[in-house]
Biopython code that builds the backbone (N, CA, C, O; Angstrom):
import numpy as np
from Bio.PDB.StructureBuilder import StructureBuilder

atoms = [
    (1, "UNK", "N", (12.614, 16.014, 58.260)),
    (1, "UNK", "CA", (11.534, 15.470, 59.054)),
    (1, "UNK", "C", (11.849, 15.641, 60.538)),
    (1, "UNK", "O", (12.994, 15.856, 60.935)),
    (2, "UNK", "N", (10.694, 15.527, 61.416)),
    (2, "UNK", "CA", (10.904, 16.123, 63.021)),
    (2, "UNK", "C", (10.435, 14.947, 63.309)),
    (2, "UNK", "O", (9.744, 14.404, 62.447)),
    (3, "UNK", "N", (10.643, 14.356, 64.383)),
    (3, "UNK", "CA", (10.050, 13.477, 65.859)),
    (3, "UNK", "C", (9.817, 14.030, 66.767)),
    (3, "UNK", "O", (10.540, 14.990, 67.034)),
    (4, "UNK", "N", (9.002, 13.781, 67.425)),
    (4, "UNK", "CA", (8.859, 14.197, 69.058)),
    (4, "UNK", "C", (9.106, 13.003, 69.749)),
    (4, "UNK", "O", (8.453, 11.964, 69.651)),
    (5, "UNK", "N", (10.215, 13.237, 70.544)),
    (5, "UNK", "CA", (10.616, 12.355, 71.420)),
    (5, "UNK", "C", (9.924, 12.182, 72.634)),
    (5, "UNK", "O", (9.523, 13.270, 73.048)),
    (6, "UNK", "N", (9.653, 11.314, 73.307)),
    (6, "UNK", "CA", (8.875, 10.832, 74.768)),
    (6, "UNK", "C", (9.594, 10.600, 75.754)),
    (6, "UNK", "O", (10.115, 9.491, 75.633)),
    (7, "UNK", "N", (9.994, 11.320, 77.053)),
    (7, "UNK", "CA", (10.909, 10.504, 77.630)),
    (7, "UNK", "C", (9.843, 10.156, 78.785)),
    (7, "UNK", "O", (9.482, 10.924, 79.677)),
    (8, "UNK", "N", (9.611, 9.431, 78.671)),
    (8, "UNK", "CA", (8.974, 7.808, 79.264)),
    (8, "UNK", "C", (8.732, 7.896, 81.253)),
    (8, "UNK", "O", (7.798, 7.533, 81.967)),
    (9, "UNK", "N", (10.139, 8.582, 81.581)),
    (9, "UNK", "CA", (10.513, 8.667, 83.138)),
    (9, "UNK", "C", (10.165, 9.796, 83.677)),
    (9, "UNK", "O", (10.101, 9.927, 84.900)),
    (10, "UNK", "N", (9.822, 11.019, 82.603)),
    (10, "UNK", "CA", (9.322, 12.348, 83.336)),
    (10, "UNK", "C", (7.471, 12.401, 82.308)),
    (10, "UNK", "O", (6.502, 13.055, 82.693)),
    (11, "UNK", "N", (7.486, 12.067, 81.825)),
    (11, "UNK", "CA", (5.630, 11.636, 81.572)),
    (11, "UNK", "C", (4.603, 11.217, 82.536)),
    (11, "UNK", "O", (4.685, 10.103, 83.054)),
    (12, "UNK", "N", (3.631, 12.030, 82.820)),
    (12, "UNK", "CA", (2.477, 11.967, 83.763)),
    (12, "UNK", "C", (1.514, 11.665, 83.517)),
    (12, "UNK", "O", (0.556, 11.250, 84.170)),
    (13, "UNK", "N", (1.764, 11.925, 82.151)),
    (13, "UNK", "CA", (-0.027, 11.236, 81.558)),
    (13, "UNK", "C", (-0.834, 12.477, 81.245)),
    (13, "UNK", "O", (-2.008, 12.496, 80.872)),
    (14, "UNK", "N", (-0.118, 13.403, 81.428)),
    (14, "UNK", "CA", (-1.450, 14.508, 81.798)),
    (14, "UNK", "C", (-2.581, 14.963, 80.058)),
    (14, "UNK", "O", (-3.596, 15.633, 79.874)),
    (15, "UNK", "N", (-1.655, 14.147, 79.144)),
    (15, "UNK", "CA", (-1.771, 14.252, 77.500)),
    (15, "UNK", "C", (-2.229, 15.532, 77.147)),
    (15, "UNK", "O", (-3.230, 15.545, 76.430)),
    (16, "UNK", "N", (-1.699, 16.709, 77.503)),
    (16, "UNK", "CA", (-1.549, 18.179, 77.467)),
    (16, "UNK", "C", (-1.026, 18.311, 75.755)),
    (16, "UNK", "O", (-1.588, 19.040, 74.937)),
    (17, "UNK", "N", (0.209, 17.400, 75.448)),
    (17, "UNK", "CA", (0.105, 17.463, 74.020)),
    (17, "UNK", "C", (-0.409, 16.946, 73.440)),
    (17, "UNK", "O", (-0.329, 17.662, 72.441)),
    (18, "UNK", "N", (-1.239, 15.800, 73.031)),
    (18, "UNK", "CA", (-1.913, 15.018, 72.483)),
    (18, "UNK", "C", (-3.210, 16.397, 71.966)),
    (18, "UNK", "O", (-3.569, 16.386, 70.789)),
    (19, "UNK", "N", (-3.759, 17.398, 72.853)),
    (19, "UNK", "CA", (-4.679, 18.049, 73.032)),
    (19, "UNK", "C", (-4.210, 19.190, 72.543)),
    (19, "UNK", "O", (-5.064, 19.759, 71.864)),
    (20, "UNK", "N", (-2.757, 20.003, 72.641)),
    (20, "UNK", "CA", (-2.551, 20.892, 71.765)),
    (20, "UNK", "C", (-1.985, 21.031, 70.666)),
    (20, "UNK", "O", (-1.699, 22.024, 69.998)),
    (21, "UNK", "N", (-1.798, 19.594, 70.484)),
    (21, "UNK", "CA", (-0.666, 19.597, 68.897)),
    (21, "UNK", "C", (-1.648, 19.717, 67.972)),
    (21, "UNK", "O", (-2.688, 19.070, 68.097)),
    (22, "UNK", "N", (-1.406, 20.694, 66.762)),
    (22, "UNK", "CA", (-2.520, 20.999, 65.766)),
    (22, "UNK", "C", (-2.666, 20.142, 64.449)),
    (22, "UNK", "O", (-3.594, 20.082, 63.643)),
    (23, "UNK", "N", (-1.217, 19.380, 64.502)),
    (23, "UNK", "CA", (-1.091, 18.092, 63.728)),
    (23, "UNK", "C", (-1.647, 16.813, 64.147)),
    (23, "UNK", "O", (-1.396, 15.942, 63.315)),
    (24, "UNK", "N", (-2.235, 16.445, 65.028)),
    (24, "UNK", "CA", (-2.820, 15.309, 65.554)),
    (24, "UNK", "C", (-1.563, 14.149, 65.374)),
    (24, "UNK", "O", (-1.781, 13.161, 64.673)),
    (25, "UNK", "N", (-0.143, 14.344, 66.100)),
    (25, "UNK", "CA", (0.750, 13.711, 65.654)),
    (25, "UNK", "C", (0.560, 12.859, 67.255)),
    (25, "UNK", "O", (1.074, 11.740, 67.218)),
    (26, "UNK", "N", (0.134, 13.095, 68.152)),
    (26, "UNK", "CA", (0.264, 12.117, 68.919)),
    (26, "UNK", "C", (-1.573, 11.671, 69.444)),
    (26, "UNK", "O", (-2.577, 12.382, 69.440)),
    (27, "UNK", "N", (-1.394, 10.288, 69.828)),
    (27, "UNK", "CA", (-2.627, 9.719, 69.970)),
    (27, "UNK", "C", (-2.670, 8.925, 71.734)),
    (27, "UNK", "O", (-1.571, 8.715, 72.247)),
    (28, "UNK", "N", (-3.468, 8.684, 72.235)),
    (28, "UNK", "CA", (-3.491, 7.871, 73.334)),
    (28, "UNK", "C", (-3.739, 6.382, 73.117)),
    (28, "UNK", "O", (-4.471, 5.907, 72.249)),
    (29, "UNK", "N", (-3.083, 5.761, 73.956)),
    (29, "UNK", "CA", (-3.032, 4.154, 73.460)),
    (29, "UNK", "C", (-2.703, 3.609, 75.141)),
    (29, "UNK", "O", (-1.818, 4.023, 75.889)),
    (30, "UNK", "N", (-3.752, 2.540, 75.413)),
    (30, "UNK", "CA", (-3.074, 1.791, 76.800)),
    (30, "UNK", "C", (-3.104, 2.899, 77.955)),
    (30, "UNK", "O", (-2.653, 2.737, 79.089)),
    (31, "UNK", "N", (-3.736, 4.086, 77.449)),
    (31, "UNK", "CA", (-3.420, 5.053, 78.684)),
    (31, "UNK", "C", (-2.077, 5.651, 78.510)),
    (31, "UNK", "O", (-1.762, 6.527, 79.316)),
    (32, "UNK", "N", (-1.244, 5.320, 77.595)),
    (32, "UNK", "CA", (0.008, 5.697, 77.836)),
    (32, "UNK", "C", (-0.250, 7.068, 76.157)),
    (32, "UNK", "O", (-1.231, 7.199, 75.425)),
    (33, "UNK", "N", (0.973, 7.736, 76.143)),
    (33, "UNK", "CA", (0.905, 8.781, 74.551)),
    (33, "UNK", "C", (1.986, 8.158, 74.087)),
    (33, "UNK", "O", (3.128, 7.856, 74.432)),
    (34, "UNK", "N", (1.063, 8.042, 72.966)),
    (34, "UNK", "CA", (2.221, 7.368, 71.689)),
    (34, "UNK", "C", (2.381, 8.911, 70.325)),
    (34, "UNK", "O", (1.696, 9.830, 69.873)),
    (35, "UNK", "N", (3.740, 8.322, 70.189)),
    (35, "UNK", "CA", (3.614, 9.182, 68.653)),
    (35, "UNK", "C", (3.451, 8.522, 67.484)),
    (35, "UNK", "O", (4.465, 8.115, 66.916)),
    (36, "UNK", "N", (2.243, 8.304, 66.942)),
    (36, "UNK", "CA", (1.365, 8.021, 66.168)),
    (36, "UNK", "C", (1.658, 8.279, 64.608)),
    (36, "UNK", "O", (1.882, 7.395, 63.780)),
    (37, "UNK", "N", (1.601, 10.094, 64.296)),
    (37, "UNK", "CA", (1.766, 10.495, 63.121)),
    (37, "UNK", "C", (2.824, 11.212, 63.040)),
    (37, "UNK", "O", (2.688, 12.383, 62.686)),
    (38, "UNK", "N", (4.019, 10.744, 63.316)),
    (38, "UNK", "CA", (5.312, 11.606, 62.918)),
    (38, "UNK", "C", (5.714, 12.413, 62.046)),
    (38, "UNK", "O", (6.322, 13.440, 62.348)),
    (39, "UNK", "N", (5.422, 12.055, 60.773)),
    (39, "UNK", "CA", (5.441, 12.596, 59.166)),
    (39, "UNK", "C", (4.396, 13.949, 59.330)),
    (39, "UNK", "O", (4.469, 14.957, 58.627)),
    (40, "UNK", "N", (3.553, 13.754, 60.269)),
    (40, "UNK", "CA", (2.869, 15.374, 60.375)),
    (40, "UNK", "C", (3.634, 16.491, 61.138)),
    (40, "UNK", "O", (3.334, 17.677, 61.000)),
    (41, "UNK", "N", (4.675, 16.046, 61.980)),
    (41, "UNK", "CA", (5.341, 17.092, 62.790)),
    (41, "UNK", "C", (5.773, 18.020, 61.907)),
    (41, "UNK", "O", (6.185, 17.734, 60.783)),
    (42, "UNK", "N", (5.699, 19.202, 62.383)),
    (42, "UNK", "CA", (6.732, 20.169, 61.629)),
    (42, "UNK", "C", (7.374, 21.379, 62.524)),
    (42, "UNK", "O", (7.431, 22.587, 62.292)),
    (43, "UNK", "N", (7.701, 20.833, 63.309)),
    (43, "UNK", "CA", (8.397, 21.102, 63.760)),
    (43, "UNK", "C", (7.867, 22.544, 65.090)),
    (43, "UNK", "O", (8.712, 23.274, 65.608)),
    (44, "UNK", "N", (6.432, 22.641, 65.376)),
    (44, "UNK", "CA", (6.350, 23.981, 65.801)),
    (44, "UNK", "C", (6.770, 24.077, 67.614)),
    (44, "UNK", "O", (6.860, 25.081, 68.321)),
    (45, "UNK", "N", (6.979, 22.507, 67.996)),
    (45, "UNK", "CA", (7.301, 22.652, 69.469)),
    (45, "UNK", "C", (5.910, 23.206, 69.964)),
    (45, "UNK", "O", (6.133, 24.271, 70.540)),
    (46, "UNK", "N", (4.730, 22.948, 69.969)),
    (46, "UNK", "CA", (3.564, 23.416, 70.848)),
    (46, "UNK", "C", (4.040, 22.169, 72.235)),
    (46, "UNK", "O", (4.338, 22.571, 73.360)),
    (47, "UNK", "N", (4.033, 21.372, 72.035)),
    (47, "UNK", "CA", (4.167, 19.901, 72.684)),
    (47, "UNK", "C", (5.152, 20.213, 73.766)),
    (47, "UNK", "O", (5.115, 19.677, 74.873)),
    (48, "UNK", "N", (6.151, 21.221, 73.348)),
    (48, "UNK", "CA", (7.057, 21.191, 74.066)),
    (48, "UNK", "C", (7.062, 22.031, 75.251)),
    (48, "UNK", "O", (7.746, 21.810, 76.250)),
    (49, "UNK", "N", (6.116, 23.185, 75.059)),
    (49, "UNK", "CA", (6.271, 24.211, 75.302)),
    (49, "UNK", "C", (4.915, 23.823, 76.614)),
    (49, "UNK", "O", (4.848, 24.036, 77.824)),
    (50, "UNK", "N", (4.143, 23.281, 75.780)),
    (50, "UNK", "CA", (2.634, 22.813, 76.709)),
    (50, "UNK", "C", (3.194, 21.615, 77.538)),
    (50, "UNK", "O", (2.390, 20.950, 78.192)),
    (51, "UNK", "N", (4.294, 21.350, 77.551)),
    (51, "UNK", "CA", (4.407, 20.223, 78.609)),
    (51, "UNK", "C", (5.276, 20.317, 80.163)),
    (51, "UNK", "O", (6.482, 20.411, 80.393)),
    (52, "UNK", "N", (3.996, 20.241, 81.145)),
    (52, "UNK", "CA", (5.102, 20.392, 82.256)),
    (52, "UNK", "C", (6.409, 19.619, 82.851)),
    (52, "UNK", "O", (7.458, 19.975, 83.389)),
    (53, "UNK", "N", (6.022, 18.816, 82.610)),
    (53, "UNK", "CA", (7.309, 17.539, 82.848)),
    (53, "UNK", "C", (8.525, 17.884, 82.178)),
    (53, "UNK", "O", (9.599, 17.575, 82.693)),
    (54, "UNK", "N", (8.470, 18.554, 80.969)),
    (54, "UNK", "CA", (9.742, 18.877, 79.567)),
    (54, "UNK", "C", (10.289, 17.203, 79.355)),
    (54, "UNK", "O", (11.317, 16.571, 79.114)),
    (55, "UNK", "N", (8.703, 16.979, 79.650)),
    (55, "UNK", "CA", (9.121, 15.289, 78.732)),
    (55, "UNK", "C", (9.501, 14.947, 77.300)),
    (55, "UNK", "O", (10.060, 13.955, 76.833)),
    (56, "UNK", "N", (8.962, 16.231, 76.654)),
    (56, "UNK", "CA", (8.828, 16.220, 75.191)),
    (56, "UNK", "C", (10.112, 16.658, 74.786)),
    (56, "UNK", "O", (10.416, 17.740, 75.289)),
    (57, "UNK", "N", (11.126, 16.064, 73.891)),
    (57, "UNK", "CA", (11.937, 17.283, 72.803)),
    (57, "UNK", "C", (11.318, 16.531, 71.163)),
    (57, "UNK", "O", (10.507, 15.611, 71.060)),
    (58, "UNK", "N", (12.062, 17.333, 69.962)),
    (58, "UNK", "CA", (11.787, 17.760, 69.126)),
    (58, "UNK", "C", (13.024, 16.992, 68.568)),
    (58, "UNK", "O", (14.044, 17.540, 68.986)),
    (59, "UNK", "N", (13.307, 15.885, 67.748)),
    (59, "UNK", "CA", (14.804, 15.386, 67.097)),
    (59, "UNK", "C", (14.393, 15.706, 65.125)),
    (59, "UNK", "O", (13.718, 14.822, 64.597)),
    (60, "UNK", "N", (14.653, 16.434, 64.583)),
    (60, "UNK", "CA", (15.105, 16.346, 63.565)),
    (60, "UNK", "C", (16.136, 14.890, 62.869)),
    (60, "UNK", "O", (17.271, 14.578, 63.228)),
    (61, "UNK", "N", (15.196, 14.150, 61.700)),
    (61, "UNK", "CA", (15.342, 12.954, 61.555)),
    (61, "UNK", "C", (16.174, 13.430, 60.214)),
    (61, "UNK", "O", (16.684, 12.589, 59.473)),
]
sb = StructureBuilder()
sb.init_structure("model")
sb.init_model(0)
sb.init_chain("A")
sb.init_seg("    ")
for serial, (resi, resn, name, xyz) in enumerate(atoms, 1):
    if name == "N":
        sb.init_residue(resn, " ", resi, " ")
    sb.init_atom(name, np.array(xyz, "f"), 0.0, 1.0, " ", f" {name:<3s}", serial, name[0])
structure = sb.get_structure()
């Protein structure tokens, strides 16, 4: 199983992944991105790759 990790201090909000992940694994909440559906990751790194901050990594659970 994969996570996408958030790091919290380089996040802008800009929800660039929320919009390209094809798993709908992350959702907006409070204005802030949560990861929502974890069990859908598989691992393809769109999130990671679409994010300018490199707020996102990828932890294998």
């Amino acid at each position: 199983m994969y996570f996408p990790n958030i790091d919290r201090t380089k996040c802008t909000k800009c929800f660039f992944c929320v919009n390209i992940c094809p798993k709908d694994v992350f959702e907006i909440e409070n204005d802030e991105v949560e990861v929502a559906n974890s069990a859908q990751c598989n691992n393809c790194e769109a999130c990671v790759a679409e994010c300018p901050e490199d707020a996102i990594i990828v932890l294998e659970t």
